[in-house]
C-alpha positions in Angstrom: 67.6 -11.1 58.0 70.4 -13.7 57.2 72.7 -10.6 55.9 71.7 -8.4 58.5 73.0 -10.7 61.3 76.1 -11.3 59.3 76.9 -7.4 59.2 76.0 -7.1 62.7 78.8 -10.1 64.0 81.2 -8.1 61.3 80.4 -4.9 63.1 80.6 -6.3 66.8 83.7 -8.4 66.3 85.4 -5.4 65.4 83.5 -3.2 68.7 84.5 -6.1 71.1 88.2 -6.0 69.6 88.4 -2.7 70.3 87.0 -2.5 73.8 89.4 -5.1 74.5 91.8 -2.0 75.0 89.6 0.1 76.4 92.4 2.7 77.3 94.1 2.9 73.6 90.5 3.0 72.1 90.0 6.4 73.9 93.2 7.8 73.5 92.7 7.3 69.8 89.2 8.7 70.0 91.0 12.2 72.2 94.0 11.9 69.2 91.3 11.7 66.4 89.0 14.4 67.2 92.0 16.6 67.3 92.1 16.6 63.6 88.6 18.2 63.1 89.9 20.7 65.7 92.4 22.3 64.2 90.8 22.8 60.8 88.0 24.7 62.4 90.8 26.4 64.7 92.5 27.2 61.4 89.8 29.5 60.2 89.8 31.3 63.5 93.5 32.4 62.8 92.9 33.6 59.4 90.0 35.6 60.3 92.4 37.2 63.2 94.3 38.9 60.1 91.2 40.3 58.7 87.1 41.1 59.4 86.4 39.5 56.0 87.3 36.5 53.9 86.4 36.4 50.1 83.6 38.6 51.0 82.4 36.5 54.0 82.0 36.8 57.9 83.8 34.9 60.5 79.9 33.0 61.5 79.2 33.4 57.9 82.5 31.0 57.1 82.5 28.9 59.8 78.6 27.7 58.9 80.3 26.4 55.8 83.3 24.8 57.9 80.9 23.2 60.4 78.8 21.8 57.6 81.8 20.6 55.6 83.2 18.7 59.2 80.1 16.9 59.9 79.0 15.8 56.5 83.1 14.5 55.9 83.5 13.3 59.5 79.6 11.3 58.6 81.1 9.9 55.3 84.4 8.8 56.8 83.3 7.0 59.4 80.4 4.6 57.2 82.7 4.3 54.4 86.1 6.1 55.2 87.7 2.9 55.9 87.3 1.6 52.5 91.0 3.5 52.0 92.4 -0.3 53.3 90.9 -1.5 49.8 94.5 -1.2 48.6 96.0 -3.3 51.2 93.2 -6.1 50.7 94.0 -6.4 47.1 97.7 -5.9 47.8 97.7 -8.9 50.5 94.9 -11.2 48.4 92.7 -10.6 51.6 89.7 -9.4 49.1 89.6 -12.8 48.0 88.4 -14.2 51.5 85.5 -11.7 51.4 84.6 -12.8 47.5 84.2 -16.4 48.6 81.7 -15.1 51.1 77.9 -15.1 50.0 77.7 -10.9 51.0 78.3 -8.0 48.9 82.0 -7.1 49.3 81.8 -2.9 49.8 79.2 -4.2 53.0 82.1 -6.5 54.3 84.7 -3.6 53.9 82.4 -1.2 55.7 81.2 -3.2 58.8 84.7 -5.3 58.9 86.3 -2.0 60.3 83.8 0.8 61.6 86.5 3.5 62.7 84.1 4.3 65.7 87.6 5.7 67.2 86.5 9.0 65.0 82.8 9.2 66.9 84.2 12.6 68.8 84.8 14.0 65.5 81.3 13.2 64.4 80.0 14.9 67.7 82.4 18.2 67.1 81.6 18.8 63.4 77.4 18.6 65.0 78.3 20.9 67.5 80.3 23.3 65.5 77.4 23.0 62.6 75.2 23.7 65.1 77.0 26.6 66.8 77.2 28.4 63.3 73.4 27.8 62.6 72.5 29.9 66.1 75.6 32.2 65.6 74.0 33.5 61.9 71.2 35.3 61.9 69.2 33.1 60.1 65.4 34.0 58.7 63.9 30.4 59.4 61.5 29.3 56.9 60.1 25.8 56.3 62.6 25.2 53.4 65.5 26.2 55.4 65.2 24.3 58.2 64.5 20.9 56.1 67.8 22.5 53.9 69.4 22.4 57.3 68.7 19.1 58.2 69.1 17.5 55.0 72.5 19.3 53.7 74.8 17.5 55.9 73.2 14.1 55.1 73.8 15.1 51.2 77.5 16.3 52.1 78.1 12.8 53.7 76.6 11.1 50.7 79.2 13.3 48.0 81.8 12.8 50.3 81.5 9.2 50.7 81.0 8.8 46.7 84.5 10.2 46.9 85.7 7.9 49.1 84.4 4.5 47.3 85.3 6.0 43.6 88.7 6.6 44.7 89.4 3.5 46.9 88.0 1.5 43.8 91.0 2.9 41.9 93.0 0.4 43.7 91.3 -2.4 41.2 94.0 -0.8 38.7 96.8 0.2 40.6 97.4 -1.0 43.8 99.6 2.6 45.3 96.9 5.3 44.2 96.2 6.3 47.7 97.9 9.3 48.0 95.5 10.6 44.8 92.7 9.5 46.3 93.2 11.6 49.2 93.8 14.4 47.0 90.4 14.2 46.1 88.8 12.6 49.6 90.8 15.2 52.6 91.5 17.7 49.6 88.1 18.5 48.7 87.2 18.0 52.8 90.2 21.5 53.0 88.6 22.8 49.8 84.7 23.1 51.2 86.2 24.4 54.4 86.6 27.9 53.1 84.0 30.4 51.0 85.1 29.4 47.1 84.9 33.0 46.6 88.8 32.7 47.8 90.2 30.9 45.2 91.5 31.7 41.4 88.6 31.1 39.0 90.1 27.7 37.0 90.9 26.0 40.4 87.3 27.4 41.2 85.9 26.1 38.0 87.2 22.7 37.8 86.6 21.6 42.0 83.6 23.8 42.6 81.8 23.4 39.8 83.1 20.9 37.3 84.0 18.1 40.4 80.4 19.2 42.6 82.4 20.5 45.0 80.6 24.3 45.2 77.4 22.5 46.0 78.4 20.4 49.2 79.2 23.3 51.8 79.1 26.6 49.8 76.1 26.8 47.8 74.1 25.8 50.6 75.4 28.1 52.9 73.8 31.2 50.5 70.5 29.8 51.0 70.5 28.9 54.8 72.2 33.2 55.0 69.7 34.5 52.3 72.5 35.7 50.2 73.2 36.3 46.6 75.9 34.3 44.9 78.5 36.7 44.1 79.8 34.4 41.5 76.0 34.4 39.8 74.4 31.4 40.6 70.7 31.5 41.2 69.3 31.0 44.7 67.6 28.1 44.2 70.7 26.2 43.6 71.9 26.7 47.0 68.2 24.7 48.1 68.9 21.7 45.0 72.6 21.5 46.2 72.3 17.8 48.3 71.0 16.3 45.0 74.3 17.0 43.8 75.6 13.7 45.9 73.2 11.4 43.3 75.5 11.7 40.4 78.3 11.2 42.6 76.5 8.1 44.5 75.7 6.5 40.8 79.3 7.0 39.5 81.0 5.8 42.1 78.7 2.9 42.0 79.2 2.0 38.5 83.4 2.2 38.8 83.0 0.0 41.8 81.0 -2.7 40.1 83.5 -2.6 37.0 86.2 -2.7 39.4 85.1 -6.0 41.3 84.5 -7.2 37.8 87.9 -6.6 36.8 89.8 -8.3 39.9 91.9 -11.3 39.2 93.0 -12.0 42.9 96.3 -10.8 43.8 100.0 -12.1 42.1 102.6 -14.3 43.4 
């Protein structure tokens, strides 16, 4: 209870800060969502070219957008702001939250909730949403717990990303611009059917990197289609287990990066 009370003065110190300037906090909540906006209004204008991307339907694509927006938009705002890891090291800040008797990734998380991004969350749900009704779906038991469950699994993956990448930052202070190779990268990547790509850039983020499985794979299952790239259809229904390996990875480079850390230089 101890802990949970100290997360909870973490988390509303930061919500009182912010409602301090009530007007900037929603302009950045109107600027924010924008973002989320014009990836999904991105998809629009390359189906305006064509009936058909990579073998795949406007509603058919956008289910896999939608999905990808509110299992990234989930991830990034629980763990998205551990990006500042970099600066904390940097600056020697992470030394103030080691001499505190709370686990450190906690501290980073409830230190700085981006709650600014909460209309993103609520437009990737809608858009998810609007592509479930827009398909015609055949609901079964299996699909709908798929349904419910494969956003959760995308924000798990995608939030693996986040902490394995930040965690670089244990090494080499500037690596930010790699990690969000891999963290708003694979977000643009999972936007699209991976039918579009060439088959080693397929091969090493859909498959290889766990990619395929957050937005893709499960797609197929909730459509009843056949992978056109061969995978079984059960695969599209195991997909959110996919974000375990990630989870215990990203775990295990963040606990040897914390080991690692020597405070900052002078």
């Amino acid at each position: 209870m101890g802990e949970i009370r100290a997360y909870a003065a973490l988390a509303g110190g930061k919500w009182r800060s912010m409602l301090s300037y009530r007007a900037s906090f929603a302009a950045e909540m109107l600027s924010n969502v924008g973002a989320t906006v014009l990836d999904v209004t991105t998809v629009f204008v390359l189906f305006r070219a064509t009936a058909q991307i990579g073998g795949f339907t406007l509603a058919q694509a956008i289910l896999m957008t939608g999905l990808t927006a509110f299992g990234f938009v989930l991830a990034d705002m629980t763990v998205g702001n551990i990006d500042d890891l970099k600066r904390y090291v940097r600056t020697g800040q992470l030394d103030t939250m080691l001499t505190r008797p709370l686990p450190v990734l906690p501290q980073l998380v409830f230190t700085d909730l981006p709650l600014r991004k909460l209309l993103r969350l609520v437009f990737g749900a809608t858009i998810y949403g609007i592509a479930l009704a827009a398909n015609d779906i055949d609901w079964t038991p299996a699909r709908v717990v798929l349904a419910a469950v494969v956003p959760v699994g995308a924000a798990f993956f995608f939030g693996a990303i986040f902490v394995l990448t930040a965690s670089f930052a244990f090494w080499w202070v500037e690596s930010g611009e790699i990690g969000n190779g891999f963290t708003y990268g694979g977000r643009d990547f999972t936007s699209y059917p991976i039918t579009v790509y060439s088959n080693w850039f397929r091969d090493l983020f859909a498959y290889t990197l766990g990619f395929g499985f957050v937005s893709y794979q499960p797609a197929l299952a909730l459509l009843g289609r056949t992978d056109p790239l061969g995978l079984p259809a059960w695969a599209g229904y195991v997909s959110p287990l996919v974000a375990l390996p990630a989870v215990a990875i990203a775990t295990a480079v963040w606990r040897v990066g914390i080991r690692h850390y020597r405070s900052t230089g002078s």
